[in-house]
C-alpha positions in Angstrom: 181.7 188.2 54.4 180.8 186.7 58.2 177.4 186.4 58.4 176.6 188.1 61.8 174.9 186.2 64.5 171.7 186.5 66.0 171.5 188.1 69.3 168.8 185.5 70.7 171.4 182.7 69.4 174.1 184.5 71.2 171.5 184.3 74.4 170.6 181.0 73.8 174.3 179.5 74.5 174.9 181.5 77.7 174.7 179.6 81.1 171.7 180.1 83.7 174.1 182.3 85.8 175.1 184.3 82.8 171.6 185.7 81.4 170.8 186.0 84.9 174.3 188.6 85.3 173.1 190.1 81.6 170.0 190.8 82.5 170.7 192.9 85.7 173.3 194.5 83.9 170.6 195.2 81.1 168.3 196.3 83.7 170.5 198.5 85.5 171.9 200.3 81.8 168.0 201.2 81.1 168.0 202.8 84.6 170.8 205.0 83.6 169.5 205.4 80.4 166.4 206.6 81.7 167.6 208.7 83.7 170.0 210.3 81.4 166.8 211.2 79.4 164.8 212.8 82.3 167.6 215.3 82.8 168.0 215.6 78.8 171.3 214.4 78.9 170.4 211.6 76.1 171.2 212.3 72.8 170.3 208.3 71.2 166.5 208.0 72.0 167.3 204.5 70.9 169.1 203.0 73.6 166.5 202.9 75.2 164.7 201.1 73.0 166.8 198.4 72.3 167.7 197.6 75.8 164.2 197.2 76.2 163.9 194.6 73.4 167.8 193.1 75.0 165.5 192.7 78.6 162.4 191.0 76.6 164.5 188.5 74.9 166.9 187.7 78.2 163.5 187.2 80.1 161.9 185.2 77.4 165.0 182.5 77.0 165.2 182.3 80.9 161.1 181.6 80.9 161.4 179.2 78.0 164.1 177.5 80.2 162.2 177.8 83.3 159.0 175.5 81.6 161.2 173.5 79.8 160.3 174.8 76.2 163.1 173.8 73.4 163.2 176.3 70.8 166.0 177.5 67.7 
């Protein structure tokens, strides 16, 4: 069985220009997302959640690149 990978490893190999891309796309699915749930049109409660955590950990990596911090 593949092991499956980690999504901050997945992160971790994208360019500068492409977490920058992911995370406006990130930002711009919670939008919808929160929208969806103001007109209770949502059904999954936990999308929202997890592109939450997706924007935390794409702004994280490109902070830890920003000071120069070497992690995983």
């Amino acid at each position: 069985m593949a092991e499956k990978e980690r999504p901050v490893a997945a992160i971790r190999r994208m360019s500068d220009a492409e977490i920058a891309r992911a995370l406006e796309e990130a930002q711009r699915e919670l939008f919808n997302l929160r929208m969806r749930h103001a007109t209770r049109q949502l059904e999954n409660h936990q999308a929202i959640r997890r592109v939450r955590r997706q924007i935390a950990r794409l702004k994280t990596i490109q902070t830890e690149r920003r000071l120069g911090i070497q992690r995983g």
